[in-house]
C-alpha positions in Angstrom: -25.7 -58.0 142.9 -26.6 -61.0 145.0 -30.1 -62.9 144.2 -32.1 -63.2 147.1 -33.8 -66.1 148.0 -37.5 -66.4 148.6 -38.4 -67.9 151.7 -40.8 -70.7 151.9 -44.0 -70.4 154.2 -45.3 -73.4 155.5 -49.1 -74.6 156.3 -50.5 -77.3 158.6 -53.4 -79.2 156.4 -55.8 -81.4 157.4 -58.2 -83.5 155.1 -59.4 -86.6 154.7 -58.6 -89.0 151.6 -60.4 -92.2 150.9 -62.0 -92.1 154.6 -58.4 -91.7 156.3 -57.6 -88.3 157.6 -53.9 -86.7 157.3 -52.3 -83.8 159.1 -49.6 -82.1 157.2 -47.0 -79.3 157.4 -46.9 -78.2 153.5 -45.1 -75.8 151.7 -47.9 -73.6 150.3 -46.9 -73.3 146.9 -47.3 -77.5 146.6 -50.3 -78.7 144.0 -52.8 -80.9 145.6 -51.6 -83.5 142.4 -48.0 -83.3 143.9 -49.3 -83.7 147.7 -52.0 -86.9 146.8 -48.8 -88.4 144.2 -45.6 -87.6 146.4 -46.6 -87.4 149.9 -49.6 -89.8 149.8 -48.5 -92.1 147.6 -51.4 -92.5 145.8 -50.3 -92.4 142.4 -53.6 -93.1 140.2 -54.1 -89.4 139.8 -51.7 -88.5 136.5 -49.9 -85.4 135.5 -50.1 -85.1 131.5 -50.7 -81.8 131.0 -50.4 -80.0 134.1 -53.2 -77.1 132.8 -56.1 -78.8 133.9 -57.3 -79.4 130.2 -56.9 -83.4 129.8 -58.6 -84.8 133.2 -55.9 -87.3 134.3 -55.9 -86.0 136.9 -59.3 -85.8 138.5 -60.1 -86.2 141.8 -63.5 -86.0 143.9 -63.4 -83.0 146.3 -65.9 -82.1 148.6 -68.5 -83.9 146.1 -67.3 -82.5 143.4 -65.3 -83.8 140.2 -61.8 -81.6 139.8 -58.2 -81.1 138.2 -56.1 -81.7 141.2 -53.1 -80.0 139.4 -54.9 -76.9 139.5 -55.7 -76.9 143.0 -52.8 -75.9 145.6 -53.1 -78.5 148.6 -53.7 -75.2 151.3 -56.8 -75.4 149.1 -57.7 -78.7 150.2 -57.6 -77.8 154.2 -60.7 -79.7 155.5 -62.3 -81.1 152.3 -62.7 -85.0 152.1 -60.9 -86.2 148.8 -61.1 -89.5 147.3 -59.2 -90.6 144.4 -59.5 -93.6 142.4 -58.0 -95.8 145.0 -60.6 -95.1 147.0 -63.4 -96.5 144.7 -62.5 -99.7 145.4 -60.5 -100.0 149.0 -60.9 -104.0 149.2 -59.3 -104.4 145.7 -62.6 -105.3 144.2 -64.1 -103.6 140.9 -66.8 -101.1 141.3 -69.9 -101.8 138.4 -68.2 -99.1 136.7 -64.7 -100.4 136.5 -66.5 -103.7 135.5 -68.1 -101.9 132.8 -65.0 -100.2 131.2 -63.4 -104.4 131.1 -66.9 -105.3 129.8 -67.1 -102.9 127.2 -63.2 -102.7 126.3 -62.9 -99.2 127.1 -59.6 -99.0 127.9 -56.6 -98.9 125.7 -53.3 -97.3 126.9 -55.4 -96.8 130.3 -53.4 -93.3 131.1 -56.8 -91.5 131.0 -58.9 -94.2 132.7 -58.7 -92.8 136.2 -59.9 -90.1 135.9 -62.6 -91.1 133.1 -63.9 -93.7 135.8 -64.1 -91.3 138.7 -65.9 -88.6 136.2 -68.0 -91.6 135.1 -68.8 -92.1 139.0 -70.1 -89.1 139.4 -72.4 -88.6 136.2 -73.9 -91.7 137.6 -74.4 -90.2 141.1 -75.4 -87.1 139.4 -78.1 -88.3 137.0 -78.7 -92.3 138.1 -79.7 -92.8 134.4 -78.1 -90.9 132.8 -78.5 -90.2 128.6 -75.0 -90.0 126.7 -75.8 -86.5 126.3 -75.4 -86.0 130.1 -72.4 -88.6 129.6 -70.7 -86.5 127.2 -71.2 -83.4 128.9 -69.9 -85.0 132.3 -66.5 -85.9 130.5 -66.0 -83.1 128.5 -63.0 -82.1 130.9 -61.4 -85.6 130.2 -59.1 -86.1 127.3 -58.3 -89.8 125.8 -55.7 -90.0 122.8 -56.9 -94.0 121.7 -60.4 -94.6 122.1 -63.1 -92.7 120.3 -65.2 -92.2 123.3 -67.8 -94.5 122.2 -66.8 -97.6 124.1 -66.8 -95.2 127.5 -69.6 -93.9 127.4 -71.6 -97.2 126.7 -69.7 -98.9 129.8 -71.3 -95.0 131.7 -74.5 -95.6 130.1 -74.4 -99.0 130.7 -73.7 -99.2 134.9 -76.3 -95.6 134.9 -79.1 -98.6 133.1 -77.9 -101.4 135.8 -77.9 -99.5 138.6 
């Protein structure tokens, strides 16, 4: 008996990322993590455990901190997205990226995307926010070398200077 194959449907998306605004004809079974890494290029959005527990790959959606490998693309249809790269668009540090060189909170720096862009938005959340608030904000976001500490001062620290 002869397999047969599936046929893939198409969508046309539109969003915005980091201010600039894409059309695209997707496939709609395409993550938005494979759509902002592959198609987009930007690649500061990481895939390590593709089930939405670790945070590498978070993204800011519509306001809103999420695991972009758990998100089809079609999803995304006319949301504004930024990623990491779009925290800093004229290569300079933001206070918090500052912070996390200030405060050595990065090691291997695998995690550190999407620790910063969760860190972002604690501090637009809470302005001053305590490291309870801190911790709860990154409880979605996984790092195998620090012990947290030295993030959540550089957090606490920018929510303080800000």
């Amino acid at each position: 008996m002869m397999a047969s194959k599936m046929k893939t449907s198409f969508f046309d998306l539109k969003l915005t990322v980091n201010g600039n605004e894409y059309n695209r004809r997707i496939p709609t079974h395409i993550r938005l993590l494979d759509l902002l890494r592959d198609e987009l290029k930007l690649t500061g959005a990481k895939e390590v455990c593709g089930e939405g527990e670790c945070g590498a790959c978070t993204i800011v959606m519509d306001g809103k901190t999420v695991n972009s490998c758990l998100i089809l693309a079609v999803e995304a249809h006319q949301t504004e997205i930024t990623t990491i790269e779009g925290f800093s668009p004229e290569n300079e540090l933001t206070k918090l990226q500052q912070a996390f060189i200030d405060d050595h909170s990065v090691q291997c720096g695998y995690c550190i995307p999407g620790m910063i862009i969760s860190g972002e938005q604690i501090i637009e959340d809470f302005h001053r926010p305590t490291r309870k608030q801190i911790k709860d904000g990154l409880s979605g976001n996984i790092c195998r070398c620090t012990g947290y500490t030295k993030i959540i001062d550089a957090i606490e620290n920018t929510g303080k200077n800000s």
